[in-house]
PyMOL Python script that loads the backbone (N, CA, C, O; Angstrom):
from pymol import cmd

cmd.read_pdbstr("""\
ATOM      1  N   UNK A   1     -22.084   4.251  19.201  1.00  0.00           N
ATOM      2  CA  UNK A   1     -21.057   4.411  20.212  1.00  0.00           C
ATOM      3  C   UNK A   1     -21.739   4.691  21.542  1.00  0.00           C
ATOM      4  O   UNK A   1     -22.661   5.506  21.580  1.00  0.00           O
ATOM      5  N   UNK A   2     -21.279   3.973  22.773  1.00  0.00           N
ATOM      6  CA  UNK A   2     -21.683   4.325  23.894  1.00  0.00           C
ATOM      7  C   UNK A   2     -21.233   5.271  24.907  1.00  0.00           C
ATOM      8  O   UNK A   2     -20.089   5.635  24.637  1.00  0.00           O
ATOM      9  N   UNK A   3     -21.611   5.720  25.789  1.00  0.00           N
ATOM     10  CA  UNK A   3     -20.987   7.128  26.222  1.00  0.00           C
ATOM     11  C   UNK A   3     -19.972   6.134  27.163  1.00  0.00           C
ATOM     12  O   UNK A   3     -20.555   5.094  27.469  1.00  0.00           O
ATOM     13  N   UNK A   4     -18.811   6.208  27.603  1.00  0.00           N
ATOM     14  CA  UNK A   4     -17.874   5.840  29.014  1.00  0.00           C
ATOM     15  C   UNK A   4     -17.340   6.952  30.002  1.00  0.00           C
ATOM     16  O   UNK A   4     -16.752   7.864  29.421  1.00  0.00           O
ATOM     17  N   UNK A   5     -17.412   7.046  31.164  1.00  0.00           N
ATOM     18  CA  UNK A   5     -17.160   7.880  31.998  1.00  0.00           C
ATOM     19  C   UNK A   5     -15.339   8.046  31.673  1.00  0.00           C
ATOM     20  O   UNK A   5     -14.505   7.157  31.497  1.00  0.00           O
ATOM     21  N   UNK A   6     -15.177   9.604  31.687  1.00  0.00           N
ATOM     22  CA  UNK A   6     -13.750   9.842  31.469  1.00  0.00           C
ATOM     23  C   UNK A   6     -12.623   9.249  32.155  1.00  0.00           C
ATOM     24  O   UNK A   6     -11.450   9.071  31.827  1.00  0.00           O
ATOM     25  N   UNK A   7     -13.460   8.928  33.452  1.00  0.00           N
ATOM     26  CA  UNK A   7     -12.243   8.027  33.934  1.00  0.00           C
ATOM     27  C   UNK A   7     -11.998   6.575  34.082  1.00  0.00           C
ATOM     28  O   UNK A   7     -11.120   5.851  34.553  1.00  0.00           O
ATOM     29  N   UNK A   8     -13.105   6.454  33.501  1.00  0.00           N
ATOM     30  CA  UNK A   8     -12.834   4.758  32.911  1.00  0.00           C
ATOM     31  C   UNK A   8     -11.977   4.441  31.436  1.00  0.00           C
ATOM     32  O   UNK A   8     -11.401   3.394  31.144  1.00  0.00           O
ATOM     33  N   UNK A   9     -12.087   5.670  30.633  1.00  0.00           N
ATOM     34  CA  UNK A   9     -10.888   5.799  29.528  1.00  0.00           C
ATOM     35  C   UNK A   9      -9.525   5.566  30.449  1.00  0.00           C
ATOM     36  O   UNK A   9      -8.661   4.713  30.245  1.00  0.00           O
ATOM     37  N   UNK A  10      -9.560   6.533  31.500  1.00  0.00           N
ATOM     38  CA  UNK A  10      -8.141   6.679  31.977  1.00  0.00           C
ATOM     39  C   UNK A  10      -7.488   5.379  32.622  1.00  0.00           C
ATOM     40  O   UNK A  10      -6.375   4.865  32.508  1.00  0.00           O
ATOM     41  N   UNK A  11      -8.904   4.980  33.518  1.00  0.00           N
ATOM     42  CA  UNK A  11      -8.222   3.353  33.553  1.00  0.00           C
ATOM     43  C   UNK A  11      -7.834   2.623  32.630  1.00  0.00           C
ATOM     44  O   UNK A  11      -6.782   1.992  32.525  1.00  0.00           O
ATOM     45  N   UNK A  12      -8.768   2.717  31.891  1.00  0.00           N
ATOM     46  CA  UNK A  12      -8.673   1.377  30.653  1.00  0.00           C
ATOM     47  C   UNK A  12      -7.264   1.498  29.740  1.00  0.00           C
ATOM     48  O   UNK A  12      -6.544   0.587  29.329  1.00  0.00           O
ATOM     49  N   UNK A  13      -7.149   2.772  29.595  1.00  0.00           N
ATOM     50  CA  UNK A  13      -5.984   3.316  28.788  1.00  0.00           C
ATOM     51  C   UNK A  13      -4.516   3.020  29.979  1.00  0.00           C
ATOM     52  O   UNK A  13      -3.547   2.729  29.278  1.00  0.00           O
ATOM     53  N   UNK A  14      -4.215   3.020  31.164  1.00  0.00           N
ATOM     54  CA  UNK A  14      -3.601   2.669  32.217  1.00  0.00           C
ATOM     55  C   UNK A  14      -3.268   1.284  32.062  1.00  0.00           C
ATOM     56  O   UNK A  14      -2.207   0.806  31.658  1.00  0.00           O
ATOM     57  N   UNK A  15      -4.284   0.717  32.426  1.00  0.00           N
ATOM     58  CA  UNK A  15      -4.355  -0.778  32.313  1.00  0.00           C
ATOM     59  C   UNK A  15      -3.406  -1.709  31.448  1.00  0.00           C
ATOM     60  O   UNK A  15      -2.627  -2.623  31.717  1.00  0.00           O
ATOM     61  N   UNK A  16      -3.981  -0.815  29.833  1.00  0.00           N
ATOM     62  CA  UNK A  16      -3.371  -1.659  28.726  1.00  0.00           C
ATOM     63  C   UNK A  16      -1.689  -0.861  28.405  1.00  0.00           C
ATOM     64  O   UNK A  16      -0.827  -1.562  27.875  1.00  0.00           O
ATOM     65  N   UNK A  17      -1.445   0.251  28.688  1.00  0.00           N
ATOM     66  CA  UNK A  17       0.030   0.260  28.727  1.00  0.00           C
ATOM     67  C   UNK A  17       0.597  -0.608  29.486  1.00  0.00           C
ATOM     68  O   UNK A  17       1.519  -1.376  29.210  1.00  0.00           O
ATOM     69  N   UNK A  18      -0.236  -0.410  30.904  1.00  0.00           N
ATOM     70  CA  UNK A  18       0.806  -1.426  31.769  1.00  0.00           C
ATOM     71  C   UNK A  18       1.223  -2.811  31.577  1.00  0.00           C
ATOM     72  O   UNK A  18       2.253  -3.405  31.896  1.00  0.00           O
ATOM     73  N   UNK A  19       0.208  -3.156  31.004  1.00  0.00           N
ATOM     74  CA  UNK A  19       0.124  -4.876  30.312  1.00  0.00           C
ATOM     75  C   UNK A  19       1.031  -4.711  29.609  1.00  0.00           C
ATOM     76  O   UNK A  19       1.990  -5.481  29.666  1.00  0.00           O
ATOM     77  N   UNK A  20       1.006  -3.834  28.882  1.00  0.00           N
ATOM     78  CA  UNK A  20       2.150  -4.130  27.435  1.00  0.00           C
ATOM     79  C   UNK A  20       2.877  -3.093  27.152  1.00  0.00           C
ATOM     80  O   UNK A  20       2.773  -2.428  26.121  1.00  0.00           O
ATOM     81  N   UNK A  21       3.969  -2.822  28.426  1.00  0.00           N
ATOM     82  CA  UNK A  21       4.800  -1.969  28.151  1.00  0.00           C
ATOM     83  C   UNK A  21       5.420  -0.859  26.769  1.00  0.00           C
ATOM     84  O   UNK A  21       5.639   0.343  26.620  1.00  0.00           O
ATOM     85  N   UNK A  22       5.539  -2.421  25.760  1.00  0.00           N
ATOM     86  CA  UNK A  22       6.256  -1.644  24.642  1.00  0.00           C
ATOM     87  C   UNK A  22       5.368  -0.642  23.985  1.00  0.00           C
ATOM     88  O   UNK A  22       5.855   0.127  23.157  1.00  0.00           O
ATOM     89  N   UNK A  23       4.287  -0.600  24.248  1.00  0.00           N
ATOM     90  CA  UNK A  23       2.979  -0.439  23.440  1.00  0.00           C
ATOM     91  C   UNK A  23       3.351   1.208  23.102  1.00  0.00           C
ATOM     92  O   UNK A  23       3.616   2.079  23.930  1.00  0.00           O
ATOM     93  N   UNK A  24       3.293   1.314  21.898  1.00  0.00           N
ATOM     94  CA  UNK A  24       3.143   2.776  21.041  1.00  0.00           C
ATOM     95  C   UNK A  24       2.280   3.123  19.944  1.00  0.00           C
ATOM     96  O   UNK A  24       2.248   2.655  18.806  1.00  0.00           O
ATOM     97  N   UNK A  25       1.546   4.073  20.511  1.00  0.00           N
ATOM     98  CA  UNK A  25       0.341   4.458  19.753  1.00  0.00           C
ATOM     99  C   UNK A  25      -0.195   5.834  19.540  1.00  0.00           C
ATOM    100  O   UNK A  25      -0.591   6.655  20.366  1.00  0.00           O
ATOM    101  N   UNK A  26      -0.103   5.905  18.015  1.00  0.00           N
ATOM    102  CA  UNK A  26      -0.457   7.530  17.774  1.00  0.00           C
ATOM    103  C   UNK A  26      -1.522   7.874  18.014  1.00  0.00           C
ATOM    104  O   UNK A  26      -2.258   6.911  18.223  1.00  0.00           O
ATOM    105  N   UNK A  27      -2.262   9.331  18.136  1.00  0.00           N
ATOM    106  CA  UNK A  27      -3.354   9.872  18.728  1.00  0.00           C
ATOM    107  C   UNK A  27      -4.465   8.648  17.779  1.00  0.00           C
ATOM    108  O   UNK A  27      -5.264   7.819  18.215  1.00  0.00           O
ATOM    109  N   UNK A  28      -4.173   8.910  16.723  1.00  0.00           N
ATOM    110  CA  UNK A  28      -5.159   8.340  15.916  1.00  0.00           C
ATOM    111  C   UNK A  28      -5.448   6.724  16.026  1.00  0.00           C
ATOM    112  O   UNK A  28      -6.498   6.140  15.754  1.00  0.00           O
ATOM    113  N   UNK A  29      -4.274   6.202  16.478  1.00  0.00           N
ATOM    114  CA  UNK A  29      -4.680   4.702  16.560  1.00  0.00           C
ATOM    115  C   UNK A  29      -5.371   4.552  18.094  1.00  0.00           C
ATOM    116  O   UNK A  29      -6.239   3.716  18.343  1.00  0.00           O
ATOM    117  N   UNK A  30      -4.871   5.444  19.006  1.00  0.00           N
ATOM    118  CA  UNK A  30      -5.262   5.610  20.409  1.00  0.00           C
ATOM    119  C   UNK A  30      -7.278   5.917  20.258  1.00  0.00           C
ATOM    120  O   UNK A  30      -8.057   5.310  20.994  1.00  0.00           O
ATOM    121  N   UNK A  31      -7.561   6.521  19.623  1.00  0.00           N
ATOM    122  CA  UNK A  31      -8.687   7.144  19.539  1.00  0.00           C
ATOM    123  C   UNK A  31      -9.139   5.791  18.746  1.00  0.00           C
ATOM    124  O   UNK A  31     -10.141   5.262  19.225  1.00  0.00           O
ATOM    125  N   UNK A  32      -8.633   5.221  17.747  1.00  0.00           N
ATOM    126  CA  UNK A  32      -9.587   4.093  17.240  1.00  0.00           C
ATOM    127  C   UNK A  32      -9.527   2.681  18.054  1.00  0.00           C
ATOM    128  O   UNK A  32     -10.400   1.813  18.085  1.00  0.00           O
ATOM    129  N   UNK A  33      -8.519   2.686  18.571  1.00  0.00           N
ATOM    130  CA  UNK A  33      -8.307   1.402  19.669  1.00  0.00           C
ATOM    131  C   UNK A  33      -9.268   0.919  20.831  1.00  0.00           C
ATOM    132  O   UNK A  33      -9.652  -0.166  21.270  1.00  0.00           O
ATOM    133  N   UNK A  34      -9.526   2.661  21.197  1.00  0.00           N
ATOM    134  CA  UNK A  34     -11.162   2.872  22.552  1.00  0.00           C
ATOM    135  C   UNK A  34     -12.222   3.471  21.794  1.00  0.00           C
ATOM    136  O   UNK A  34     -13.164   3.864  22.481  1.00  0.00           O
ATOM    137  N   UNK A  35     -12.290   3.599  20.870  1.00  0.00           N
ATOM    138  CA  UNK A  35     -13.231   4.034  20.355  1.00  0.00           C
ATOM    139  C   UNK A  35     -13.865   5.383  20.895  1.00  0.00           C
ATOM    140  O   UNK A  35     -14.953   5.364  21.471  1.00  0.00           O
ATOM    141  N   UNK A  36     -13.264   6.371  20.725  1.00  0.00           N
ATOM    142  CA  UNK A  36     -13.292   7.816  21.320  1.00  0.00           C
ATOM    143  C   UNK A  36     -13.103   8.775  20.420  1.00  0.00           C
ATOM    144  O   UNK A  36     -12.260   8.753  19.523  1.00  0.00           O
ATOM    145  N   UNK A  37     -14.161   9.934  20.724  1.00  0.00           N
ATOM    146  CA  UNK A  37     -14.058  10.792  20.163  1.00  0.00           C
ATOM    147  C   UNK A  37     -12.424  11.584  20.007  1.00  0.00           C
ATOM    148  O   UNK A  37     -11.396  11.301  20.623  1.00  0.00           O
ATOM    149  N   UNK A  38     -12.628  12.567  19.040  1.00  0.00           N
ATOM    150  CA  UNK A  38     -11.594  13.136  18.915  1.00  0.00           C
ATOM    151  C   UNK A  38     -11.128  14.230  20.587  1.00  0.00           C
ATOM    152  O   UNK A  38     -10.046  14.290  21.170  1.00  0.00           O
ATOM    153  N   UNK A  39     -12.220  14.810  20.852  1.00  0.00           N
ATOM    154  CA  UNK A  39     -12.141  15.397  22.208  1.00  0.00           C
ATOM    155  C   UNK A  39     -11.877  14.403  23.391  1.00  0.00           C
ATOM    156  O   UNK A  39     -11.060  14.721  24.256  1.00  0.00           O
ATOM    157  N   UNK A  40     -12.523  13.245  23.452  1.00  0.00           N
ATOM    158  CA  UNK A  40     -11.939  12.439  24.654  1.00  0.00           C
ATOM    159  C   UNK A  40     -10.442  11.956  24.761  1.00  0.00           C
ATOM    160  O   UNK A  40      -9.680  11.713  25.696  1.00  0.00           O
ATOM    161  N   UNK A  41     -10.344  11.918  23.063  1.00  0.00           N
ATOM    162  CA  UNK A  41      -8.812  11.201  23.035  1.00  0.00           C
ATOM    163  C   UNK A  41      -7.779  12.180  23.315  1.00  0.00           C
ATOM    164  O   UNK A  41      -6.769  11.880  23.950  1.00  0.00           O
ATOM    165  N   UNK A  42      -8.013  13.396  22.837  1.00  0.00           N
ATOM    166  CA  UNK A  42      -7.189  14.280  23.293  1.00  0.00           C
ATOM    167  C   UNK A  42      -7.130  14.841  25.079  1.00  0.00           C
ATOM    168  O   UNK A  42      -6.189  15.229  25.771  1.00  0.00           O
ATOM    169  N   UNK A  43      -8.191  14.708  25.288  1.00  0.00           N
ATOM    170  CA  UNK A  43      -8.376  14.852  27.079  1.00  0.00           C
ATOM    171  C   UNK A  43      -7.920  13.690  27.449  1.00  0.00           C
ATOM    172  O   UNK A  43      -7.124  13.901  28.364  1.00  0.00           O
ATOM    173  N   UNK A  44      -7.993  12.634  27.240  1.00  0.00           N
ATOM    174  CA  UNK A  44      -7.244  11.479  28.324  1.00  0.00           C
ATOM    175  C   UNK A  44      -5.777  11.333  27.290  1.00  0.00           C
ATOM    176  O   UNK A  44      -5.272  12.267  27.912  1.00  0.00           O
ATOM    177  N   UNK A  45      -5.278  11.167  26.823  1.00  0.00           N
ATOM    178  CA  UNK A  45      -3.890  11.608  26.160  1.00  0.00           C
ATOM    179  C   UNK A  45      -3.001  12.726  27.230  1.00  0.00           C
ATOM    180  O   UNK A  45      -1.910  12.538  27.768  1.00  0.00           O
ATOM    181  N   UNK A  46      -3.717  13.678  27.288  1.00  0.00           N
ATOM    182  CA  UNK A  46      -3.434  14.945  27.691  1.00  0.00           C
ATOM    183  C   UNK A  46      -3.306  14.979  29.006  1.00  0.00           C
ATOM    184  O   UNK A  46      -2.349  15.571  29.506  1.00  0.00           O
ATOM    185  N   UNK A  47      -4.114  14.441  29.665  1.00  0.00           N
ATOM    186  CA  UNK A  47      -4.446  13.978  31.113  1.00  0.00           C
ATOM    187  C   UNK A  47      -3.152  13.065  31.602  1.00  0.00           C
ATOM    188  O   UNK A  47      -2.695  13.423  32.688  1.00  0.00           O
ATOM    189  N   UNK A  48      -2.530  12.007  31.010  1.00  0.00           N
ATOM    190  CA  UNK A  48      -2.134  10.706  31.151  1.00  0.00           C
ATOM    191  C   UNK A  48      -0.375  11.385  30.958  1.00  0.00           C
ATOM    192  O   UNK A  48       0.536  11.026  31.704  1.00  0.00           O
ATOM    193  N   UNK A  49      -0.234  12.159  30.084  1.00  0.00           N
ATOM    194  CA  UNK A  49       0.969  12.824  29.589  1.00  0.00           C
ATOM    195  C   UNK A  49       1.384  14.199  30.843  1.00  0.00           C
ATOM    196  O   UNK A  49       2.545  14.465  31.153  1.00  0.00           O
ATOM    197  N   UNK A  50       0.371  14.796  31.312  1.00  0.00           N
ATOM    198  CA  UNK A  50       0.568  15.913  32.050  1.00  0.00           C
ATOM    199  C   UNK A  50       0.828  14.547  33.658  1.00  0.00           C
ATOM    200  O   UNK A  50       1.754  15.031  34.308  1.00  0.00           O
ATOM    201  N   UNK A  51       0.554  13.771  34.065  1.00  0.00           N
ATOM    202  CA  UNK A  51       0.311  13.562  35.018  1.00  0.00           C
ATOM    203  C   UNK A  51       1.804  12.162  35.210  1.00  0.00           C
ATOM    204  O   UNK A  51       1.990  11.361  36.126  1.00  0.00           O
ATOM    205  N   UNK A  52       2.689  12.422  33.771  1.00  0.00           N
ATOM    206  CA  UNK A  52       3.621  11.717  33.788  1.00  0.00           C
ATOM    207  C   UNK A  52       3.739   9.975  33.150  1.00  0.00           C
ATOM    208  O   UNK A  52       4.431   9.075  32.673  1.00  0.00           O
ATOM    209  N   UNK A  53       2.703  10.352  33.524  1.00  0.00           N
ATOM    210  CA  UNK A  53       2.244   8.302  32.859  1.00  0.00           C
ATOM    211  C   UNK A  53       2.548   7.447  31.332  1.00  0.00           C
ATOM    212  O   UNK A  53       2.644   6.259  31.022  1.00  0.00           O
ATOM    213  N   UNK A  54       2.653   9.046  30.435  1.00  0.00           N
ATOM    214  CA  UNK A  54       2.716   8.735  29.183  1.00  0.00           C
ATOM    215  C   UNK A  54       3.769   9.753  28.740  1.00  0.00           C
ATOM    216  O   UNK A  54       4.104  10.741  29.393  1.00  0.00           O
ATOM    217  N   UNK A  55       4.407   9.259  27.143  1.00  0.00           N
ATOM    218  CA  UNK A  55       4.756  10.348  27.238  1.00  0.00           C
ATOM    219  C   UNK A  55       5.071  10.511  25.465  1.00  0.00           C
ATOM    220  O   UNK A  55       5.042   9.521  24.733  1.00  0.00           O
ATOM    221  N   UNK A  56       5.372  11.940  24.934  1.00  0.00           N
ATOM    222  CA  UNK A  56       5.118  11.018  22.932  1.00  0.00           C
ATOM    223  C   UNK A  56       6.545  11.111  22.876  1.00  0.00           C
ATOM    224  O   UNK A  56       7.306  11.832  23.521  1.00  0.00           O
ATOM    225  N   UNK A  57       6.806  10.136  21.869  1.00  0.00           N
ATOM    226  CA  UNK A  57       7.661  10.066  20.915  1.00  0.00           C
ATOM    227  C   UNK A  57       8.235  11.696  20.219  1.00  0.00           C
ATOM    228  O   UNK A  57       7.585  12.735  20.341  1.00  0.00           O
ATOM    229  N   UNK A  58       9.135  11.624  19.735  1.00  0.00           N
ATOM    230  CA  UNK A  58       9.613  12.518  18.649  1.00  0.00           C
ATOM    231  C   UNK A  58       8.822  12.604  17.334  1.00  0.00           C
ATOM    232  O   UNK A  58       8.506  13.557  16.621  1.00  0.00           O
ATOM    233  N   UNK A  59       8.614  11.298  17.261  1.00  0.00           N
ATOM    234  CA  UNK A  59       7.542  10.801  15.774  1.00  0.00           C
ATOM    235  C   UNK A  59       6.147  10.992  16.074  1.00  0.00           C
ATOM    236  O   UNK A  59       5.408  10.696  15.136  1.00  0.00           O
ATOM    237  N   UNK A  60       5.410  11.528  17.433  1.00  0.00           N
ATOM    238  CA  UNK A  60       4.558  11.242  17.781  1.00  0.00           C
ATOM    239  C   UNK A  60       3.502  10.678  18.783  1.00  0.00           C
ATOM    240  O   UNK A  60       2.543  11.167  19.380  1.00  0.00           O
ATOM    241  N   UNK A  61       4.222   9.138  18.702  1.00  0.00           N
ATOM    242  CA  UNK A  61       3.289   8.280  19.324  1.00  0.00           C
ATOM    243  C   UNK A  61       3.488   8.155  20.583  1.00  0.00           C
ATOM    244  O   UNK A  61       4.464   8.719  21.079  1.00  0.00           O
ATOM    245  N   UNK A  62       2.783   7.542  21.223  1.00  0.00           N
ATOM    246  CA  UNK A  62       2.236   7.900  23.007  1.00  0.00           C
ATOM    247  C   UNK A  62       3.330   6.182  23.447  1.00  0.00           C
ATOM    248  O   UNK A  62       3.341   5.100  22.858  1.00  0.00           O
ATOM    249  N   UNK A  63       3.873   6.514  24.326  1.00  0.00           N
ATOM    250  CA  UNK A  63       4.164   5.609  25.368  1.00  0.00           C
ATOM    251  C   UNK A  63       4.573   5.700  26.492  1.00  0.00           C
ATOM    252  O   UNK A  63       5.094   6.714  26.956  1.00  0.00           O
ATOM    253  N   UNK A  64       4.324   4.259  27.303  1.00  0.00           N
ATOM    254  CA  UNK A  64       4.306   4.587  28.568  1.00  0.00           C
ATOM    255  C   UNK A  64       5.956   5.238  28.937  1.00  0.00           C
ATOM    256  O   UNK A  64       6.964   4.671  28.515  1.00  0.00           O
ATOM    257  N   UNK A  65       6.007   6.533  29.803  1.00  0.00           N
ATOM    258  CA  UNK A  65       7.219   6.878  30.422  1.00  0.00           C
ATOM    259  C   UNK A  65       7.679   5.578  31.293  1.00  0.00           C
ATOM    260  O   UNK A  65       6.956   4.705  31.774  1.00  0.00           O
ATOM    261  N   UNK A  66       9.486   5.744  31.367  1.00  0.00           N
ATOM    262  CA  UNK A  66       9.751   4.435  31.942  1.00  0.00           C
ATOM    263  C   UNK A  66       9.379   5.297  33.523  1.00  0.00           C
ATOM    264  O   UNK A  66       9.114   6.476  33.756  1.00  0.00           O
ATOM    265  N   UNK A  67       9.500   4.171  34.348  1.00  0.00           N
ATOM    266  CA  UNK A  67       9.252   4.495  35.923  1.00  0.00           C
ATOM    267  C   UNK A  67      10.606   4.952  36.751  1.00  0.00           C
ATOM    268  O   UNK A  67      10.535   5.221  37.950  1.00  0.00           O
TER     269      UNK A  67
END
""", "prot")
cmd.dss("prot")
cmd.show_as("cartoon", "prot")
cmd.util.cbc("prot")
cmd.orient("prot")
């Protein structure tokens, strides 16, 4: 695994909601999707959710808040 600067998760993770709106994804598929540790996934999750961008499910999974 290669190291990525935290805020290139945050782009990259940005990016691909925006592409694909419907997109819902639990911590765990989020973390295997970028290939991230358990600590990064929870810091950019966490990051992305506090800052409005995301937001979970009842069941869980992460999607983009509508605008």
């Amino acid at each position: 695994m290669y190291l990525v600067e935290f805020g290139d998760v945050i782009e990259l993770m940005r990016m691909e909601y925006a592409e694909i709106p419907e997109l819902e994804l639990t911590f765990w598929q989020v973390q295997r999707l970028w290939n991230l540790s358990v600590e990064q996934c929870d810091r950019a999750l966490g990051a992305l959710t506090a800052s409005g961008f995301l937001a979970q499910t009842h069941a869980g999974a992460y999607v983009r808040r509508a605008a």
